[in-house]
ROSE-63504 format. One record per residue (C-alpha): residue in three letters; z, x, y. Coordinates in Angstrom, 2 decimals. Each point is the difference from the previous one (the first is absolute). Layout:
N
<"ala",<Z,X,Y>>;
...
END
This chain:
250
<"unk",<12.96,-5.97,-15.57>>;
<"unk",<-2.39,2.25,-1.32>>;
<"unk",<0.39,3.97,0.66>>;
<"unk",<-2.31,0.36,3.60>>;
<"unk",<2.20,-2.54,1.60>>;
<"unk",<3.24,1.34,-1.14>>;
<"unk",<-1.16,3.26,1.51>>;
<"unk",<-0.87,-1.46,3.14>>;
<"unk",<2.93,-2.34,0.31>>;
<"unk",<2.37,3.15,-0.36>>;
<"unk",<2.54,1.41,2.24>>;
<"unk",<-0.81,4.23,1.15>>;
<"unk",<2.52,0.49,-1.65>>;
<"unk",<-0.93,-1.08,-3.27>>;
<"unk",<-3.86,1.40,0.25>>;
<"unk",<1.83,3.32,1.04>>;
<"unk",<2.16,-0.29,-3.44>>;
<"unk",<-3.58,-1.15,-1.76>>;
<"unk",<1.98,-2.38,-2.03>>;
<"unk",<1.83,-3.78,1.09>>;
<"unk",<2.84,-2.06,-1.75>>;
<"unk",<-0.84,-3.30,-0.61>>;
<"unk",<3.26,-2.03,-0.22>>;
<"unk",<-1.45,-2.79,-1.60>>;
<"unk",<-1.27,1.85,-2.99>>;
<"unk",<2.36,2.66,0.17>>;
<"unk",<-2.72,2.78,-0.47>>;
<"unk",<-0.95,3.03,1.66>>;
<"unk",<-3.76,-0.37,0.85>>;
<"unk",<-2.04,3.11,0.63>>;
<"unk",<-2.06,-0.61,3.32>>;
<"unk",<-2.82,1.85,-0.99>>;
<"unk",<-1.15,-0.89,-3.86>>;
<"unk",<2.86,-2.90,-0.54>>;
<"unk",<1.74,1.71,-2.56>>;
<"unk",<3.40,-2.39,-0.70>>;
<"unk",<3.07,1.20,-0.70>>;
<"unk",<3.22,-2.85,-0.86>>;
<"unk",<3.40,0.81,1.57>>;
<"unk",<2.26,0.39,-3.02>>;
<"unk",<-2.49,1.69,-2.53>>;
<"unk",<0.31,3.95,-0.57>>;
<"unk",<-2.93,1.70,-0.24>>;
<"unk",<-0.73,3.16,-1.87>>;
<"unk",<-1.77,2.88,2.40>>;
<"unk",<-0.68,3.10,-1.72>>;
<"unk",<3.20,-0.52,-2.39>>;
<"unk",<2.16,-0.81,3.03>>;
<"unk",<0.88,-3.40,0.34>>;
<"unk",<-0.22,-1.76,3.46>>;
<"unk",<0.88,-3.26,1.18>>;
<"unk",<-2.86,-2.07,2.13>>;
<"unk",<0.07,1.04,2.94>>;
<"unk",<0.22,3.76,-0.74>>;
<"unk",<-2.79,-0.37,-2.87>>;
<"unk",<-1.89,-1.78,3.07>>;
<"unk",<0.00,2.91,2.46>>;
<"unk",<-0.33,2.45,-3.26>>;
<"unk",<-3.51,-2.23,-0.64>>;
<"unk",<-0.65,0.49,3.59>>;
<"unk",<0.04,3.83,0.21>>;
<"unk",<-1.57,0.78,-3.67>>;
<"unk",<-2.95,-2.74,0.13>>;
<"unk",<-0.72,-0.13,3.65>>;
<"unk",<0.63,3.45,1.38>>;
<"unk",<1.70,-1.28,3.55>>;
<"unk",<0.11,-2.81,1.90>>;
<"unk",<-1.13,1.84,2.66>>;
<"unk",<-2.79,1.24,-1.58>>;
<"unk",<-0.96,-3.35,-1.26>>;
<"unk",<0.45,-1.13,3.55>>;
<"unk",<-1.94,1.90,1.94>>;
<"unk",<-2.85,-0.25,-2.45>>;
<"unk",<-0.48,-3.43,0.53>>;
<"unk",<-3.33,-1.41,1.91>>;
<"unk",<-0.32,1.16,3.52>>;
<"unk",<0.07,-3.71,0.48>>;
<"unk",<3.75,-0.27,-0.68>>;
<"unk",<1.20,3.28,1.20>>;
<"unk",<-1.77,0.15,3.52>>;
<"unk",<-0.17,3.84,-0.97>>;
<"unk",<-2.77,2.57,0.41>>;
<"unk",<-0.79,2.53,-2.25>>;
<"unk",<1.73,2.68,2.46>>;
<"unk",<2.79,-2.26,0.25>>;
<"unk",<0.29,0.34,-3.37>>;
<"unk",<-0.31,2.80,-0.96>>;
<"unk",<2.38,1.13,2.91>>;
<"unk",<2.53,-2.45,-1.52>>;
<"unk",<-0.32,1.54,-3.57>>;
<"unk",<0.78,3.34,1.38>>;
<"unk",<2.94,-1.01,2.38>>;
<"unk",<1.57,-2.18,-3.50>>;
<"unk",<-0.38,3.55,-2.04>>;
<"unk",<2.43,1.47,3.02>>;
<"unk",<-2.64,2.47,1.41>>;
<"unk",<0.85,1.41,3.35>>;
<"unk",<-3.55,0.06,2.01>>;
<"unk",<-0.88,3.32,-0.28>>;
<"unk",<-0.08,-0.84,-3.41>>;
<"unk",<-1.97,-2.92,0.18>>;
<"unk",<-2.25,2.04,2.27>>;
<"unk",<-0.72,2.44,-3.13>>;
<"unk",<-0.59,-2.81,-2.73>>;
<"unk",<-2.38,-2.38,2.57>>;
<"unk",<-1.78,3.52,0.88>>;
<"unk",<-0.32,-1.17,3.99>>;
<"unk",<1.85,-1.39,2.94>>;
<"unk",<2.85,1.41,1.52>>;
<"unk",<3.65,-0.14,0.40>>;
<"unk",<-0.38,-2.27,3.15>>;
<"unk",<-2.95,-2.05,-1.59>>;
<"unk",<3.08,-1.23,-3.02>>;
<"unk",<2.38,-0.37,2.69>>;
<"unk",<-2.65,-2.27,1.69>>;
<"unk",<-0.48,-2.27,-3.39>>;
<"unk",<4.29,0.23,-0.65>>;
<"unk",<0.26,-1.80,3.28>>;
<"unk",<-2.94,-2.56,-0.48>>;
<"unk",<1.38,-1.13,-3.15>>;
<"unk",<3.06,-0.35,1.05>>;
<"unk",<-0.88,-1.96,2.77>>;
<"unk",<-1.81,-2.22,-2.62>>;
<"unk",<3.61,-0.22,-1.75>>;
<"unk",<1.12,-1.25,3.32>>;
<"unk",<-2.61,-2.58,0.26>>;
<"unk",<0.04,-0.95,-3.59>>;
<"unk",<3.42,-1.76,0.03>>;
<"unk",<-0.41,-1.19,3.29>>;
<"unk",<-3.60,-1.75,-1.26>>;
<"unk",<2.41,-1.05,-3.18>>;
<"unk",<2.77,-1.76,1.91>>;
<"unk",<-2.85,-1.94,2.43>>;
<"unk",<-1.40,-1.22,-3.10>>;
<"unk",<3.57,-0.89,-1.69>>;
<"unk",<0.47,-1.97,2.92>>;
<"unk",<-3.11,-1.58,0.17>>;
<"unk",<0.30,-0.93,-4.07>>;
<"unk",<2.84,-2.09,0.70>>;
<"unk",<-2.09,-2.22,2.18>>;
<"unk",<-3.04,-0.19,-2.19>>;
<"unk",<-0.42,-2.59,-2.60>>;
<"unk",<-0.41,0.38,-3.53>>;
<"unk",<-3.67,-1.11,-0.05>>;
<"unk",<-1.07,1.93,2.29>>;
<"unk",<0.81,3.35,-1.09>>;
<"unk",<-2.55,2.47,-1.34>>;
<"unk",<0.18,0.71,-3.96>>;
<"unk",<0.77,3.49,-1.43>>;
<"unk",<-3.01,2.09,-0.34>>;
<"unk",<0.16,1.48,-3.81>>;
<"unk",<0.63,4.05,0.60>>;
<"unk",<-3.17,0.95,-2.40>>;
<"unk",<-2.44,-1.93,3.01>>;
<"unk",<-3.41,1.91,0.02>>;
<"unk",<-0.45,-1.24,3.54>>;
<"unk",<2.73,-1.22,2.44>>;
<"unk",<-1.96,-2.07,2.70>>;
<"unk",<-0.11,-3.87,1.48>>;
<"unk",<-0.90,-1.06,-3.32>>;
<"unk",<4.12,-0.11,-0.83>>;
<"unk",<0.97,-1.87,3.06>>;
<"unk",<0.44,-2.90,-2.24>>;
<"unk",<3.62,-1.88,0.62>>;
<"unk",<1.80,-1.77,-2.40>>;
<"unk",<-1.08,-3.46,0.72>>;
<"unk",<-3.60,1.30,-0.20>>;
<"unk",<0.64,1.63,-3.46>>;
<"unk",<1.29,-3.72,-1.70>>;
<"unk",<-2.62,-1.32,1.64>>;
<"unk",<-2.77,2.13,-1.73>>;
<"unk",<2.17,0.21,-3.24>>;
<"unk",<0.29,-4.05,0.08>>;
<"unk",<-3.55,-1.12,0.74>>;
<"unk",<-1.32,3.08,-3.13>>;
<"unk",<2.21,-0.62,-2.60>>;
<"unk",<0.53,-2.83,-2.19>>;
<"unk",<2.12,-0.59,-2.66>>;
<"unk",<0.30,3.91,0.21>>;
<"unk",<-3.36,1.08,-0.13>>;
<"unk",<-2.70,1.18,2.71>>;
<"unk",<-2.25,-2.45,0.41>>;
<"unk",<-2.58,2.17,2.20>>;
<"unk",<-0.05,3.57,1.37>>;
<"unk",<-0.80,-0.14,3.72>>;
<"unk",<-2.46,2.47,1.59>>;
<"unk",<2.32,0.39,2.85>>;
<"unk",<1.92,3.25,0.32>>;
<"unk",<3.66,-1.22,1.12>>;
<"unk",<-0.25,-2.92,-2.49>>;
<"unk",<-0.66,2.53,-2.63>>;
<"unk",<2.78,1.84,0.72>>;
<"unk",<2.38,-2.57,0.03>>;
<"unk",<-1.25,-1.16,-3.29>>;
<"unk",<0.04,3.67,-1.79>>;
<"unk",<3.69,0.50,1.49>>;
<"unk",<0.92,-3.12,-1.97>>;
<"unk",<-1.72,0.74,-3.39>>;
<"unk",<1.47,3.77,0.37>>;
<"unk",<3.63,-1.61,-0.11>>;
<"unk",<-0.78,-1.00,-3.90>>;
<"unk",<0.77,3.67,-0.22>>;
<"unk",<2.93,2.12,-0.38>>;
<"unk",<0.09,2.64,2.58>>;
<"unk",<1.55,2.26,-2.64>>;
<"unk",<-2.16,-0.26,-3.08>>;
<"unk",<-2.99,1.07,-1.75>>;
<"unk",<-2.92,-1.90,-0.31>>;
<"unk",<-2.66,0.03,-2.81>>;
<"unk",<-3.45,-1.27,0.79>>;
<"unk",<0.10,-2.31,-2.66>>;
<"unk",<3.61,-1.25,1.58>>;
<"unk",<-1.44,-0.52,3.30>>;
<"unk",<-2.63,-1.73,-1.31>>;
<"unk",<1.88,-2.39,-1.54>>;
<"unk",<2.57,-0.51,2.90>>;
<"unk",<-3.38,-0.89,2.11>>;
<"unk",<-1.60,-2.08,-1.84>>;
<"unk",<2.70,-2.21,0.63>>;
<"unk",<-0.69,-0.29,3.20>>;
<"unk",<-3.82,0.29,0.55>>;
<"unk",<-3.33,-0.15,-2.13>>;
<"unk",<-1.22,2.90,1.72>>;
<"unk",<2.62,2.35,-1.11>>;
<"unk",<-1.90,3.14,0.08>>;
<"unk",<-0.85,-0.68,3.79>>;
<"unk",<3.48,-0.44,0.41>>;
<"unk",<1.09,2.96,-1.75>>;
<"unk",<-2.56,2.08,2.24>>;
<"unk",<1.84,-1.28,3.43>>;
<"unk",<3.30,0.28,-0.59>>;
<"unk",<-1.19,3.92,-0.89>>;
<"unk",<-2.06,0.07,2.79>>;
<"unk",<2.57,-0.94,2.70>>;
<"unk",<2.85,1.83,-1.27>>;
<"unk",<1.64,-3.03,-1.62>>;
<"unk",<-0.25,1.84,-3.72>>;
<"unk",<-0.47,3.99,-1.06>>;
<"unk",<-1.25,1.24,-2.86>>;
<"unk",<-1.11,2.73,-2.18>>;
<"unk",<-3.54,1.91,-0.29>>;
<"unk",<-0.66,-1.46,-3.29>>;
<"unk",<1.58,-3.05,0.46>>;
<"unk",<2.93,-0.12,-2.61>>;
<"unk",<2.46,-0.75,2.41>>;
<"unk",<0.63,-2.30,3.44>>;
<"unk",<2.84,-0.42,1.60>>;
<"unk",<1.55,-1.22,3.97>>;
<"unk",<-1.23,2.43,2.16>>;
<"unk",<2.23,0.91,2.95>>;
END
């Protein structure tokens, strides 16, 4: 499971920590860049040692900032929020009383914040109630017909990703054979489906030369500069100015 869908397959309560425990591999995973962490292993944090889970939430704070912050700077797309809801947000989370708020915004009034307090927490209120319809409704739902993640660096959220599961092995079965691409299609959600596989060659926590990425494509497709281009292009891969390094962009 690459690093999009463990984010997406998370409880609140584990995007809220920014970090999950995977059982299986007994790690700490980092929710927003993937970072690992084994249960058992002490790690060294400015010459304090830590076991996992504190080193995880340590990583957390000193390479991301906040969750929060990471949060609510995520595409409009996944956050529902306007900017003004935003912004309003960032203020409330730095414990601002609304005067004060008033003062750094430089307009509105102590009834206008009251106003937006309310409507987002009447969103709240909605929020879980929209979550527990669609609990219920994903217990009735088969496998195959559920939608796939969309990857959190996506340019552009629209119909193009209403792709299910059975849709995606479809497109992934009838392109590749023997584990190459056979043909890139012209059409958009075929594209996408085919970029979200070749973007799982890479490790959502590592660095990238050009040279590496050329070689890791090739593999899979003649055209590898084309390929290259995409996966940049729709938010698949990030890189540098110059171009000395690529990594997973989320």
């Amino acid at each position: 499971m690459n690093l999009d869908e463990l984010f997406w397959n998370s409880t609140i309560d584990e995007i809220k920590a920014g970090y999950l425990y995977d059982s299986k591999g007994e790690k700490y995973i980092c929710l927003i860049c993937g970072k690992t962490f084994e249960r058992g292993v002490i790690y060294p944090q400015e010459d304090v040692l830590y076991d996992a889970e504190r080193a995880a939430k340590n990583h957390i704070k000193g390479e991301h900032g906040s969750v929060f912050e990471y949060l609510i700077n995520m595409n409009k797309k996944y956050t529902g929020l306007t900017d003004i809801q935003k912004e309003l947000l960032s203020c409330f989370y730095e414990g601002l009383s609304d005067k004060e708020i008033i003062e750094k915004t430089d307009g509105g009034s102590t009834s206008t914040i009251r106003n937006h307090r309310f409507r987002l927490k009447e969103k709240e209120r909605q929020g879980k109630v929209f979550l527990a319809i669609m609990a219920l409704l994903e217990n009735k739902r088969e496998d195959k017909e559920n939608l796939i993640n969309i990857h959190r660096g996506a340019t552009m959220v629209d119909e193009r990703y209403a792709i299910t599961e059975a849709e995606r092995e479809k497109v992934i079965k009838t392109y590749f054979k023997d584990g190459v691409m056979t043909l890139l299609p012209r059409k958009e959600k075929k594209k996408i489906i085919l970029l979200s596989y070749i973007a799982k060659k890479f490790k959502s926590n590592e660095k990238y030369t050009e040279g590496q990425v050329n070689e890791i494509l090739k593999e899979v497709f003649h055209d590898y500069v084309t390929i290259r281009r995409y996966l940049i292009q729709y938010g698949f891969l990030d890189r540098k100015n110059d171009c000395s390094s690529y990594w997973v962009k989320n």
